[in-house]
PDB file of N, H, CA, C and O in Angstrom:
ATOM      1  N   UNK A   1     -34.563-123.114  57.879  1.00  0.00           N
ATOM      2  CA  UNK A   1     -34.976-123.454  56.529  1.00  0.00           C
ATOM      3  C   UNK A   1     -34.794-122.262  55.581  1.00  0.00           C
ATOM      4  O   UNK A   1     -34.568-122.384  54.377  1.00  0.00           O
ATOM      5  N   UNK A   2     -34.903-121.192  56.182  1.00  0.00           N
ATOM      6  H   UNK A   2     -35.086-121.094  57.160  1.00  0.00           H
ATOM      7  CA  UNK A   2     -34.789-120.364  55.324  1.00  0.00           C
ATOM      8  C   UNK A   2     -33.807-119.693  54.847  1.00  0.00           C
ATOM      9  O   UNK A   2     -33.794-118.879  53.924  1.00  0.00           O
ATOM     10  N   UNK A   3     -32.551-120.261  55.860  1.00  0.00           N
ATOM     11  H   UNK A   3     -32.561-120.923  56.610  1.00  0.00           H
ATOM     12  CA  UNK A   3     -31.367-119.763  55.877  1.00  0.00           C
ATOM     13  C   UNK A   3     -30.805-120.814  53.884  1.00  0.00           C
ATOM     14  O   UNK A   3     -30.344-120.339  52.846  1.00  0.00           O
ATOM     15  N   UNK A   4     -31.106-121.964  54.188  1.00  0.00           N
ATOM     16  H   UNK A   4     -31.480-122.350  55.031  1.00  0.00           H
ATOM     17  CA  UNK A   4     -30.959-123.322  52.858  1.00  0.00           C
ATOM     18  C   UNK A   4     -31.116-122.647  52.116  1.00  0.00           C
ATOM     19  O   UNK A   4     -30.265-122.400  51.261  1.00  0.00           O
ATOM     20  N   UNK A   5     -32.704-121.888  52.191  1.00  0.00           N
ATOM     21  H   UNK A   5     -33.395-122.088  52.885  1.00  0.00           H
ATOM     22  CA  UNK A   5     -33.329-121.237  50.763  1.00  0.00           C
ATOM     23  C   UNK A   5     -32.187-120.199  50.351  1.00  0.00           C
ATOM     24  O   UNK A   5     -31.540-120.407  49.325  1.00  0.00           O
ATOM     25  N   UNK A   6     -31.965-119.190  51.071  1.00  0.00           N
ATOM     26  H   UNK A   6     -32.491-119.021  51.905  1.00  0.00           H
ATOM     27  CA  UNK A   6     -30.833-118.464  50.807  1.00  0.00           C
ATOM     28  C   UNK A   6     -29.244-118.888  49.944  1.00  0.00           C
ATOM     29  O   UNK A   6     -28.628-118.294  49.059  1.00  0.00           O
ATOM     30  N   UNK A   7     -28.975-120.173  50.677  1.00  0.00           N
ATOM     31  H   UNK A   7     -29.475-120.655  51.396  1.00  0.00           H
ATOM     32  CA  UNK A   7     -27.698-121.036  50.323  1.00  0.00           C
ATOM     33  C   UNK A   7     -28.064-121.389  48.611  1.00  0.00           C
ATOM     34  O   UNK A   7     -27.106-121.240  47.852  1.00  0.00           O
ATOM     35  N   UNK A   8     -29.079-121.736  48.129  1.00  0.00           N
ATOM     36  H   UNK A   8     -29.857-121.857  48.746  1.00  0.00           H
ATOM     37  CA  UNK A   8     -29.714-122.469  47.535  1.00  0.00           C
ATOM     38  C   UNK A   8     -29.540-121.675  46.339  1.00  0.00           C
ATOM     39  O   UNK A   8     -28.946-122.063  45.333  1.00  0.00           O
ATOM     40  N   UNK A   9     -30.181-120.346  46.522  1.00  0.00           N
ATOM     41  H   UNK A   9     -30.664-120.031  47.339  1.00  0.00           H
ATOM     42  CA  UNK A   9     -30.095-119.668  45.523  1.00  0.00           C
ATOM     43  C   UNK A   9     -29.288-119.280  44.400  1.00  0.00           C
ATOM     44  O   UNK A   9     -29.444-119.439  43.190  1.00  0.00           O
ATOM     45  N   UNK A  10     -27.926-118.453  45.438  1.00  0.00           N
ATOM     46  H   UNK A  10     -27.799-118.324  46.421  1.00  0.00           H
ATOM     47  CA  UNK A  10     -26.390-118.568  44.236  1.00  0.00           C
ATOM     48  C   UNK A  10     -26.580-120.210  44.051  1.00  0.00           C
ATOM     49  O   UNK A  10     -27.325-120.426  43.095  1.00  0.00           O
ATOM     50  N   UNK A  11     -26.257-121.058  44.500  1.00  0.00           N
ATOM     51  H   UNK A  11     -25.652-120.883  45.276  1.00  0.00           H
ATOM     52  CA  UNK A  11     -26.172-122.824  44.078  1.00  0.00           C
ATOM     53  C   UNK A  11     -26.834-122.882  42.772  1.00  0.00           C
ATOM     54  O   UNK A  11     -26.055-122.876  41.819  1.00  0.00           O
ATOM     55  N   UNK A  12     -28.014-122.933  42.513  1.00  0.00           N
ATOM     56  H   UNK A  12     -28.647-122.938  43.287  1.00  0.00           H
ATOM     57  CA  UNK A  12     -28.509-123.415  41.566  1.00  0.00           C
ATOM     58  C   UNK A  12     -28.119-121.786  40.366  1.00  0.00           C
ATOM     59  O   UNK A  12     -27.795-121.969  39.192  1.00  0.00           O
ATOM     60  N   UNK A  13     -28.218-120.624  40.854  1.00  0.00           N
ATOM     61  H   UNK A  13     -28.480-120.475  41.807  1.00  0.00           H
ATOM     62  CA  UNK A  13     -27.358-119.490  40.003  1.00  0.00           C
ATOM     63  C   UNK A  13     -26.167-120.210  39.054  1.00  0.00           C
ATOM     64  O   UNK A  13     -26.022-120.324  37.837  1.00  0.00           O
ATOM     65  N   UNK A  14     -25.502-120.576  40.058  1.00  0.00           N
ATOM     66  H   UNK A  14     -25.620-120.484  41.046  1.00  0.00           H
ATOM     67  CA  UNK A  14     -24.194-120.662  39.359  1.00  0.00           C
ATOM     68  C   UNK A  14     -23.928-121.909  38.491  1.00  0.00           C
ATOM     69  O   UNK A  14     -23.042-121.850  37.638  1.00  0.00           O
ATOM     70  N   UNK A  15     -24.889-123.408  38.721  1.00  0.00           N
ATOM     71  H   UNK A  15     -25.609-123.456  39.413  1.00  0.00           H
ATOM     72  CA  UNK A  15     -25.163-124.209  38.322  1.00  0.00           C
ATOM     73  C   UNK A  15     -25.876-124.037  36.663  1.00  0.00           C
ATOM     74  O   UNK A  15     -25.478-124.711  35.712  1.00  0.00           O
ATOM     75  N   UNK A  16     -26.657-123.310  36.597  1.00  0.00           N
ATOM     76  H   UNK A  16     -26.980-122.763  37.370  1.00  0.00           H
ATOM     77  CA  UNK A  16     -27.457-122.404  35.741  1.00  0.00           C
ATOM     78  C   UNK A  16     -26.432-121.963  34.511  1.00  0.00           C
ATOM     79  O   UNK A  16     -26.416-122.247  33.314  1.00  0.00           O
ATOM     80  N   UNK A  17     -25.597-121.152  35.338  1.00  0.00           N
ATOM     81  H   UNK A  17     -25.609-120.920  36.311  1.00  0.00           H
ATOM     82  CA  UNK A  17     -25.138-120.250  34.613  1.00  0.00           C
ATOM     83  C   UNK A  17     -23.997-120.984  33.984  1.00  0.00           C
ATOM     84  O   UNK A  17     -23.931-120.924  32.756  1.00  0.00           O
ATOM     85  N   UNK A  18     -22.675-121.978  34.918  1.00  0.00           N
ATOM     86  H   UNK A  18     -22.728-122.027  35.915  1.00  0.00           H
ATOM     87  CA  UNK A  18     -22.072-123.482  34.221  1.00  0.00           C
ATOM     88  C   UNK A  18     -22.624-123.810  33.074  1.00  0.00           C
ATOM     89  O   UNK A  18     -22.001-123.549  32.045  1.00  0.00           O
ATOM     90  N   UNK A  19     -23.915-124.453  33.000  1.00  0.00           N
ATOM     91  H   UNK A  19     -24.421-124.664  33.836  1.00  0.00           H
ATOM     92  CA  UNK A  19     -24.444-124.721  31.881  1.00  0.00           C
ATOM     93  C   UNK A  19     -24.622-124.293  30.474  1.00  0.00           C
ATOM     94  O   UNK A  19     -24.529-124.896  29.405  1.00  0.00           O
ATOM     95  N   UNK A  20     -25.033-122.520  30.937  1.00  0.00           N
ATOM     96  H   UNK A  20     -25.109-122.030  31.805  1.00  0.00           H
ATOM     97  CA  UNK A  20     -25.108-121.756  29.643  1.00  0.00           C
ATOM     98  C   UNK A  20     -23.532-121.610  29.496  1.00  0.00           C
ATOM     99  O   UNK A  20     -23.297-121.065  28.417  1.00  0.00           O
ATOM    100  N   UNK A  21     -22.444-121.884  30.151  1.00  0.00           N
ATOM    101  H   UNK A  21     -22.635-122.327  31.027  1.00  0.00           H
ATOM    102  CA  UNK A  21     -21.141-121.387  29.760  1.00  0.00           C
ATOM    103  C   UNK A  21     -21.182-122.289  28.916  1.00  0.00           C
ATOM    104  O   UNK A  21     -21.149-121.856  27.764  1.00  0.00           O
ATOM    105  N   UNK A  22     -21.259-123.707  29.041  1.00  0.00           N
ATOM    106  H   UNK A  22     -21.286-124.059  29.977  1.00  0.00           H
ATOM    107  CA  UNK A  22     -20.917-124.998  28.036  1.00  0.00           C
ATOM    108  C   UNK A  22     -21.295-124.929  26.908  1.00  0.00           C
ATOM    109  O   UNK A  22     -20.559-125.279  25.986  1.00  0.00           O
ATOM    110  N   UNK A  23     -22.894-124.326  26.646  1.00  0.00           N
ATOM    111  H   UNK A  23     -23.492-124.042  27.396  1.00  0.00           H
ATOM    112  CA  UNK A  23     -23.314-124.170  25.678  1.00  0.00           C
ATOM    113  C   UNK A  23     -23.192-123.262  25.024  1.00  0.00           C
ATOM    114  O   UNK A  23     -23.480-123.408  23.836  1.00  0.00           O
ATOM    115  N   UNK A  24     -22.676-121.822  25.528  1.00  0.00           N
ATOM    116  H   UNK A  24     -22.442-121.704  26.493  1.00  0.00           H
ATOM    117  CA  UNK A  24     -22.419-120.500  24.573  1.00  0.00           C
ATOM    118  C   UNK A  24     -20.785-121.216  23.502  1.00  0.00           C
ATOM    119  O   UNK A  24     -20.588-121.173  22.287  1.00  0.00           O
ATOM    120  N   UNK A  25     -19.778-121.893  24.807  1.00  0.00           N
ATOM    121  H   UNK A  25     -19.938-121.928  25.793  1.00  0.00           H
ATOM    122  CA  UNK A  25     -18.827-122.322  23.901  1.00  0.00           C
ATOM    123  C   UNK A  25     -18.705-123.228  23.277  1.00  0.00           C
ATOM    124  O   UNK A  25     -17.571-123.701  23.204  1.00  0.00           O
ATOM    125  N   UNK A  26     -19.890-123.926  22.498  1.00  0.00           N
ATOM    126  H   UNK A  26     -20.811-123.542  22.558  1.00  0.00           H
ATOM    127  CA  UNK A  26     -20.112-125.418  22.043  1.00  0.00           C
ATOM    128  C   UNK A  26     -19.069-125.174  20.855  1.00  0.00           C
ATOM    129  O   UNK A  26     -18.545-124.063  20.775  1.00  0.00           O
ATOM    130  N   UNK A  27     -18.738-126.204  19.901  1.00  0.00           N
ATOM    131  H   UNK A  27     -19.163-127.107  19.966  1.00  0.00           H
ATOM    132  CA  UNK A  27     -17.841-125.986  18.669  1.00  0.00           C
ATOM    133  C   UNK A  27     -19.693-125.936  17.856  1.00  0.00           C
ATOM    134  O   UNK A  27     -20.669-126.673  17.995  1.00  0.00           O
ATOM    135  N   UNK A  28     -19.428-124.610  16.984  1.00  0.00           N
ATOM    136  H   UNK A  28     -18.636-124.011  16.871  1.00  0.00           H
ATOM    137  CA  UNK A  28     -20.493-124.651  15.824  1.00  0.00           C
ATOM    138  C   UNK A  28     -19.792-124.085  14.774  1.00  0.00           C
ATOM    139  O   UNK A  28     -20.073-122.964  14.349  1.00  0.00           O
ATOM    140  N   UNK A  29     -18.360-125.181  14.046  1.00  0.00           N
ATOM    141  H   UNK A  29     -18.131-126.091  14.391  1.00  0.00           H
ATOM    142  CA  UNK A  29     -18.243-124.700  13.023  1.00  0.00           C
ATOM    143  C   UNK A  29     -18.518-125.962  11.753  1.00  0.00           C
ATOM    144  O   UNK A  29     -17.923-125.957  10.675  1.00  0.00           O
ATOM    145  N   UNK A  30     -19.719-127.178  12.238  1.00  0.00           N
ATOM    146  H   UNK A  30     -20.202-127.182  13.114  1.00  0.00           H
ATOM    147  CA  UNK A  30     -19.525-128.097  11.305  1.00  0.00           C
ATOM    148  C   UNK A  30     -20.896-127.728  10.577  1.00  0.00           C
ATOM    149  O   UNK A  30     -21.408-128.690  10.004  1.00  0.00           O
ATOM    150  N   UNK A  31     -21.712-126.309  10.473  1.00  0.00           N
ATOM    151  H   UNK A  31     -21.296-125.528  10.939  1.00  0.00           H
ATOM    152  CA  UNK A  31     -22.604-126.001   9.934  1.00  0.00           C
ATOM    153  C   UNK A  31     -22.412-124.823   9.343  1.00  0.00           C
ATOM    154  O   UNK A  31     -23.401-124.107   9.187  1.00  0.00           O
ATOM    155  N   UNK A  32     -21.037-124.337   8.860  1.00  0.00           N
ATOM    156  H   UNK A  32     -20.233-124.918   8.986  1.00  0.00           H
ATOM    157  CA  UNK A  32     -20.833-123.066   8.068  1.00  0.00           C
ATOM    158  C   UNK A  32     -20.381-123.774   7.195  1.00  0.00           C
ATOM    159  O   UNK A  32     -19.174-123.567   7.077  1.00  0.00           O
ATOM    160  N   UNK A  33     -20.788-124.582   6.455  1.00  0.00           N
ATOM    161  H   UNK A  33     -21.769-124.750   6.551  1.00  0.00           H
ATOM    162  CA  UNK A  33     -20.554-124.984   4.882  1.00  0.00           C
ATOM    163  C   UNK A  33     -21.592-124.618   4.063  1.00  0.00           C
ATOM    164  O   UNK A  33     -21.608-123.990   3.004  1.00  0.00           O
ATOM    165  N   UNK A  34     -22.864-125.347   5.044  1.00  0.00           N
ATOM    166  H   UNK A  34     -22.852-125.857   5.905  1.00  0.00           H
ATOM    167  CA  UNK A  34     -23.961-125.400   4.387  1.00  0.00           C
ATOM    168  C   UNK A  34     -24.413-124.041   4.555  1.00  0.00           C
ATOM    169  O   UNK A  34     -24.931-123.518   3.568  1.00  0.00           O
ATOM    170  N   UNK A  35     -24.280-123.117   6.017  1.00  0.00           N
ATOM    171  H   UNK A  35     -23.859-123.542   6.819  1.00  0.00           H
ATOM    172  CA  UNK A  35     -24.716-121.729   5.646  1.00  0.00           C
ATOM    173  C   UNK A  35     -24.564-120.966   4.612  1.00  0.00           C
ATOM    174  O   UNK A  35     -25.279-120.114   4.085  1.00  0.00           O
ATOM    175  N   UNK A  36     -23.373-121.453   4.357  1.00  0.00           N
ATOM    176  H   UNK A  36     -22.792-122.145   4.785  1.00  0.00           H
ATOM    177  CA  UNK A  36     -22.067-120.235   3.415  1.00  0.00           C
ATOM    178  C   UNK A  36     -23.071-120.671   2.078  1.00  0.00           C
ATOM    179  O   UNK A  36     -23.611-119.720   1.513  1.00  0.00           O
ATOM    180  N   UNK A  37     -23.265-121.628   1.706  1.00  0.00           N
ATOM    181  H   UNK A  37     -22.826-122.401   2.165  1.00  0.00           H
ATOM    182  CA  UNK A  37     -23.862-121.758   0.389  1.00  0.00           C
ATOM    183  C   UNK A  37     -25.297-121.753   0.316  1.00  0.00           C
ATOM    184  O   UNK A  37     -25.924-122.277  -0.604  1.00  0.00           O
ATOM    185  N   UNK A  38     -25.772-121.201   1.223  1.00  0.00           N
ATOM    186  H   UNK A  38     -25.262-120.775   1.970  1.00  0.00           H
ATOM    187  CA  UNK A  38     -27.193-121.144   1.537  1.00  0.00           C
ATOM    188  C   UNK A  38     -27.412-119.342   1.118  1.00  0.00           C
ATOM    189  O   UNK A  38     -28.333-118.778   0.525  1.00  0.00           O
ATOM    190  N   UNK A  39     -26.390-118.912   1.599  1.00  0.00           N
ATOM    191  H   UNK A  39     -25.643-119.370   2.081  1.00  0.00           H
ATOM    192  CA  UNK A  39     -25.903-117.481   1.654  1.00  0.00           C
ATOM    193  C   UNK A  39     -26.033-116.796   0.176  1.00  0.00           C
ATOM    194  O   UNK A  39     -26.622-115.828  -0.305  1.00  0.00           O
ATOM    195  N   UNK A  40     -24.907-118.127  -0.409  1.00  0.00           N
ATOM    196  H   UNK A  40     -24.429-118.913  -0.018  1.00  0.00           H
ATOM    197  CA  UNK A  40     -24.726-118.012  -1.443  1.00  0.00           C
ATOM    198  C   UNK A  40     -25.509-117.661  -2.818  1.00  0.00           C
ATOM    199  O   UNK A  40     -25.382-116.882  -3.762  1.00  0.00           O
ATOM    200  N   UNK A  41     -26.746-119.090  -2.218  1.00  0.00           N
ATOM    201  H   UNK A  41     -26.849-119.723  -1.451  1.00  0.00           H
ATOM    202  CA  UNK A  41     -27.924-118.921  -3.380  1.00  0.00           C
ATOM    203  C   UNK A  41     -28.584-117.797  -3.165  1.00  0.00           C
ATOM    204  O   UNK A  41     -28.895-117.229  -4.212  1.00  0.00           O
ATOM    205  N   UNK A  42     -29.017-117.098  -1.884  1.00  0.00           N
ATOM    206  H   UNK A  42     -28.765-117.560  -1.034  1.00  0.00           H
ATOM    207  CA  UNK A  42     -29.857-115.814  -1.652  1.00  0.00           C
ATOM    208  C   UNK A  42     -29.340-114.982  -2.487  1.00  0.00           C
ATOM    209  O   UNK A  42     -30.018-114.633  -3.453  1.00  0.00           O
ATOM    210  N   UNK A  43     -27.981-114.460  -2.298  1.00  0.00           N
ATOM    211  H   UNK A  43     -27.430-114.743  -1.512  1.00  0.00           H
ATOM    212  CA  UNK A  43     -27.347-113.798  -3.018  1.00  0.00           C
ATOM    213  C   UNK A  43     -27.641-113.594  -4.066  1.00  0.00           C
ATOM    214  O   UNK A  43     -28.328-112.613  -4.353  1.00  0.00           O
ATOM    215  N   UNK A  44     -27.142-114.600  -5.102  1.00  0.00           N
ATOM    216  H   UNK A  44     -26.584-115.397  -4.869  1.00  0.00           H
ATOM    217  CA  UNK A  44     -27.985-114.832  -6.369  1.00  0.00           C
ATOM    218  C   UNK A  44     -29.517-114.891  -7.124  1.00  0.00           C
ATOM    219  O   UNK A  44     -29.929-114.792  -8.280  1.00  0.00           O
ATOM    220  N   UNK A  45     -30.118-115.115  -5.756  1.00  0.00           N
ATOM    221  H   UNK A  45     -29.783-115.196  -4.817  1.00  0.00           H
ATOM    222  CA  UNK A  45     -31.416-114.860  -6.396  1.00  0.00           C
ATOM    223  C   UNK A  45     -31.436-113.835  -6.598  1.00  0.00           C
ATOM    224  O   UNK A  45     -31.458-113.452  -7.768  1.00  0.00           O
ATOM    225  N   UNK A  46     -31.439-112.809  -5.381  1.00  0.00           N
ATOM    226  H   UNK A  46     -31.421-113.120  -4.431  1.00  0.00           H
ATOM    227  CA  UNK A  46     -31.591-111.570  -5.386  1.00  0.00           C
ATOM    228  C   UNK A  46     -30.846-110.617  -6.138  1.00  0.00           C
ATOM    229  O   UNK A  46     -31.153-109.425  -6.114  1.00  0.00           O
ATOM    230  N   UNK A  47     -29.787-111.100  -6.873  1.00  0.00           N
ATOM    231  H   UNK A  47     -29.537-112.068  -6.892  1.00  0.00           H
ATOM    232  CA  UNK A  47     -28.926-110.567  -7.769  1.00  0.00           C
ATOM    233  C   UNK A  47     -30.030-110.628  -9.397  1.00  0.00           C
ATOM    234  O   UNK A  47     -30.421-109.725 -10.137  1.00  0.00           O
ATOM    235  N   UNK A  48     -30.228-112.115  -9.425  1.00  0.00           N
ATOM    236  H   UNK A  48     -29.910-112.849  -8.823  1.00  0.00           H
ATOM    237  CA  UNK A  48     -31.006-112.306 -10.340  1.00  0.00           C
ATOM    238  C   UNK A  48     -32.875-111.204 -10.320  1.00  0.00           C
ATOM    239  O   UNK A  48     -33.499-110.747 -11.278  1.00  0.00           O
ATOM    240  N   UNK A  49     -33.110-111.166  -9.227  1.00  0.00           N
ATOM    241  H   UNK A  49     -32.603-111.537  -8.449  1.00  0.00           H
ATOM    242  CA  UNK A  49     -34.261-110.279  -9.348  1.00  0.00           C
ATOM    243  C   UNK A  49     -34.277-108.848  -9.644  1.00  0.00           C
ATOM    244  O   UNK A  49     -35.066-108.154 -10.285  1.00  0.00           O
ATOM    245  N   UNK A  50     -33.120-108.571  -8.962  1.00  0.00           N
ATOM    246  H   UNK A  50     -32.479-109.136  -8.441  1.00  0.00           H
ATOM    247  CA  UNK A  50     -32.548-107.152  -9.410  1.00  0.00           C
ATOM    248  C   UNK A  50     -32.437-107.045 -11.008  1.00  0.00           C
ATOM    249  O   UNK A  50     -32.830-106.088 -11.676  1.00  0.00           O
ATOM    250  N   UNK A  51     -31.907-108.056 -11.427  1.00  0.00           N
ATOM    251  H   UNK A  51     -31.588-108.834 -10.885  1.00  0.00           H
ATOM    252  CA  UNK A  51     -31.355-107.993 -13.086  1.00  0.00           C
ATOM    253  C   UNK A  51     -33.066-107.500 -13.577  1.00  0.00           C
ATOM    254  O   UNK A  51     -33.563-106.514 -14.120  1.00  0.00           O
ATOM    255  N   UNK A  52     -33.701-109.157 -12.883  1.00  0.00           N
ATOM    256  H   UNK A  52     -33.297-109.958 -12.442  1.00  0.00           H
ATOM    257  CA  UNK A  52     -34.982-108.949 -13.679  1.00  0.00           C
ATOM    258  C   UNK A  52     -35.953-107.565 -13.372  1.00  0.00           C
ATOM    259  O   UNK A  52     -37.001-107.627 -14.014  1.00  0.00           O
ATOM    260  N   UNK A  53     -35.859-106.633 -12.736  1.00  0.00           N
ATOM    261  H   UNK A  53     -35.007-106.583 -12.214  1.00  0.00           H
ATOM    262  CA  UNK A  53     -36.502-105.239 -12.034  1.00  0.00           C
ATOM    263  C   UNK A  53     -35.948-104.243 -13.161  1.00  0.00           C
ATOM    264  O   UNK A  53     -36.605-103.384 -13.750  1.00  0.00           O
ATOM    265  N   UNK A  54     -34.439-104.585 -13.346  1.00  0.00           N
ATOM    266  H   UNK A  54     -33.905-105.283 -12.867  1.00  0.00           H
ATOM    267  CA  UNK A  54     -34.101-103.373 -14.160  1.00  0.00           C
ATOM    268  C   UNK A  54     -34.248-103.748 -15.549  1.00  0.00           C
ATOM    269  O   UNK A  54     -34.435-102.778 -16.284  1.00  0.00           O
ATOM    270  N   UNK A  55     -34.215-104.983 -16.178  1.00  0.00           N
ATOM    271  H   UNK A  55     -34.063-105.771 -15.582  1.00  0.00           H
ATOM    272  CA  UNK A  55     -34.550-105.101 -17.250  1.00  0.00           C
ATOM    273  C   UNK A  55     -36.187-104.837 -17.812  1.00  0.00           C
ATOM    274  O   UNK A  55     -36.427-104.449 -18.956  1.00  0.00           O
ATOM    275  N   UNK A  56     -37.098-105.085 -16.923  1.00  0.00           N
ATOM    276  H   UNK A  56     -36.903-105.400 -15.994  1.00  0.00           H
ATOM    277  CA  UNK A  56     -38.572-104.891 -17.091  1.00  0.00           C
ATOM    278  C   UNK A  56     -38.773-102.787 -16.282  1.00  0.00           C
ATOM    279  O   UNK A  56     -39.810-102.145 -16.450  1.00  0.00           O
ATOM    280  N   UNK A  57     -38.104-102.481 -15.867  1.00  0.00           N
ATOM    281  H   UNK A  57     -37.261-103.002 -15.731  1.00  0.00           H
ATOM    282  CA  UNK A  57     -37.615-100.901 -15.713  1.00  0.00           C
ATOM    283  C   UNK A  57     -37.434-100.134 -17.379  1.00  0.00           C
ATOM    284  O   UNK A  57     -37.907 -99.080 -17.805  1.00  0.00           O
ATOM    285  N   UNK A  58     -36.824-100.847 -17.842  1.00  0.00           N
ATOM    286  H   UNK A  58     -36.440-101.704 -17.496  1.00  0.00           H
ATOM    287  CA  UNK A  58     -36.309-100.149 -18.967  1.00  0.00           C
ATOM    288  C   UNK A  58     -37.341-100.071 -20.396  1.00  0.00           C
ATOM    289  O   UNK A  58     -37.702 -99.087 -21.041  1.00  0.00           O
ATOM    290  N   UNK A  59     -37.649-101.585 -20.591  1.00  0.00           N
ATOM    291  H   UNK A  59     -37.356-102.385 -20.067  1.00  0.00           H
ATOM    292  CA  UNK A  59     -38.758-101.606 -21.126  1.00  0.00           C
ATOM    293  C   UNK A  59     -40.108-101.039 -21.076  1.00  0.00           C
ATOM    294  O   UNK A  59     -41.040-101.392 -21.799  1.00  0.00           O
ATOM    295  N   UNK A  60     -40.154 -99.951 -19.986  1.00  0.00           N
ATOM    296  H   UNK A  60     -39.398 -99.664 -19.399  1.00  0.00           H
ATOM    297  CA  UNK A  60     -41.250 -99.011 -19.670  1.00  0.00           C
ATOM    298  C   UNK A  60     -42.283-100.021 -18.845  1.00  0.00           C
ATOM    299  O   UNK A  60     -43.263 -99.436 -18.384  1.00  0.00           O
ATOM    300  N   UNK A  61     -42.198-101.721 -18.543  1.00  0.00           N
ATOM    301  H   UNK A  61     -41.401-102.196 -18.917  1.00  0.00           H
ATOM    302  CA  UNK A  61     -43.820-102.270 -18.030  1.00  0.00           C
ATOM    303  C   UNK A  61     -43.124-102.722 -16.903  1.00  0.00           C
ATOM    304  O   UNK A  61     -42.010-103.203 -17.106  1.00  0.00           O
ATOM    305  N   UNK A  62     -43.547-102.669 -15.758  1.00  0.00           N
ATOM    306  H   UNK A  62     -44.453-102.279 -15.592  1.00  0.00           H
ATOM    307  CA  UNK A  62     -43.433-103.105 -14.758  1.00  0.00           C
ATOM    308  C   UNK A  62     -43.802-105.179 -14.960  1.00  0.00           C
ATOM    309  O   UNK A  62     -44.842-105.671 -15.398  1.00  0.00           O
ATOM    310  N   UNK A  63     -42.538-105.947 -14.463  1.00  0.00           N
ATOM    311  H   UNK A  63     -41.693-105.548 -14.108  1.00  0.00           H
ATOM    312  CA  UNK A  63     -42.875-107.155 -14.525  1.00  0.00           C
ATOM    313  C   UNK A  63     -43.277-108.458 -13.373  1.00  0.00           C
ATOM    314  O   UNK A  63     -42.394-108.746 -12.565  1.00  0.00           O
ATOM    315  N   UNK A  64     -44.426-109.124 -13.318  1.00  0.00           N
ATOM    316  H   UNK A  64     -45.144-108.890 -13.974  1.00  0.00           H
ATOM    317  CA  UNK A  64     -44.662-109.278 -12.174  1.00  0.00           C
ATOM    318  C   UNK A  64     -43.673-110.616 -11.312  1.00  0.00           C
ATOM    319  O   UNK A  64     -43.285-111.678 -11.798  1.00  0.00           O
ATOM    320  N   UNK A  65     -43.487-110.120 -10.000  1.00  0.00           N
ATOM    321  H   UNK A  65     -43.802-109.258  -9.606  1.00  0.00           H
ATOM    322  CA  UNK A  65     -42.580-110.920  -9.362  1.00  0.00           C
ATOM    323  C   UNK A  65     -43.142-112.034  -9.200  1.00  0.00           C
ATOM    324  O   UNK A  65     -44.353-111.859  -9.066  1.00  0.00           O
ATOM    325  N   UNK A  66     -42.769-113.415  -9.132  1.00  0.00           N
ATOM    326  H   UNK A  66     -41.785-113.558  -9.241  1.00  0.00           H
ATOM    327  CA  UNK A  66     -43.091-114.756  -9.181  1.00  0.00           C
ATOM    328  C   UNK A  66     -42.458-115.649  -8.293  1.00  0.00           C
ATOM    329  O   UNK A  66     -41.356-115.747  -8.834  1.00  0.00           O
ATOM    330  N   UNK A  67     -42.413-116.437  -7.192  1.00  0.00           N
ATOM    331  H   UNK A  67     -43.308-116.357  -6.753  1.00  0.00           H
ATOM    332  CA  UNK A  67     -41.742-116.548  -6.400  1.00  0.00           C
ATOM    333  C   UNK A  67     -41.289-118.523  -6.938  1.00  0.00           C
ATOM    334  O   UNK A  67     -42.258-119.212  -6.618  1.00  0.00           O
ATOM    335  N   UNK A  68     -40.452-119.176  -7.425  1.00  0.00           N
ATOM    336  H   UNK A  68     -39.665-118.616  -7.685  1.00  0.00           H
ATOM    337  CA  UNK A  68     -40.095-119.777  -7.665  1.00  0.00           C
ATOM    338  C   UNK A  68     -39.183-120.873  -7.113  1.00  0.00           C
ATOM    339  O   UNK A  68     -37.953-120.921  -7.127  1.00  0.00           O
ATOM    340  N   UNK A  69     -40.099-121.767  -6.610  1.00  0.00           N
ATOM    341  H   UNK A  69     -41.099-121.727  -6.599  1.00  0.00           H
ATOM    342  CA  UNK A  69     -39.367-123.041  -6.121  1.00  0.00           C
ATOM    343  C   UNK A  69     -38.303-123.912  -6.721  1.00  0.00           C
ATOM    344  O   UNK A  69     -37.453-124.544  -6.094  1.00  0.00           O
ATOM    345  N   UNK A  70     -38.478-123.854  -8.126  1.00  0.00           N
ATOM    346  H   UNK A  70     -39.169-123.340  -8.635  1.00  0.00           H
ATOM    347  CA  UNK A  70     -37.718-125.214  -9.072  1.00  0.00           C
ATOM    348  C   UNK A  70     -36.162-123.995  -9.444  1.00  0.00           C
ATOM    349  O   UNK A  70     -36.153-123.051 -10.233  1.00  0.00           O
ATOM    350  N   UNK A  71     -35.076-124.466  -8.594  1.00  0.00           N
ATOM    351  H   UNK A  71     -35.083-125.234  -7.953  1.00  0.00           H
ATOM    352  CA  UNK A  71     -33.621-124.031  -8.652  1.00  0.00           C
ATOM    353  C   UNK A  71     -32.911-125.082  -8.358  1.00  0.00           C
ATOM    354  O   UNK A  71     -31.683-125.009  -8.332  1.00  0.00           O
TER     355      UNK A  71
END
């Protein structure tokens, strides 16, 4: 019996490991559209907050950050 257990081990190893092969090479390119423009808006916010940091910078008052859902 204990010799099985031994057999058993690589078996279900390599069975294991088959599996994660299938799944490391799945096709995942029908969700870089929506990343890319997900990307996109961050970008821009953060472009836009920057604007708004240095424009309230200059004016001498610090302006307070507001975190804004409606885009």
């Amino acid at each position: 019996m204990a010799s099985l257990a031994w057999l058993l081990i690589p078996l279900v190893a390599a069975i294991g490991a088959a599996i994660w092969g299938r799944w490391a090479a799945r096709d995942r390119t029908a969700g870089d559209i929506s990343e890319l423009a997900g990307y996109a808006r961050f970008r821009e916010a953060m472009d836009r907050a920057e604007r708004d940091r240095a424009g309230a910078g200059a004016a001498g008052a610090a302006a307070p950050v507001s975190d804004s859902a409606s885009a």
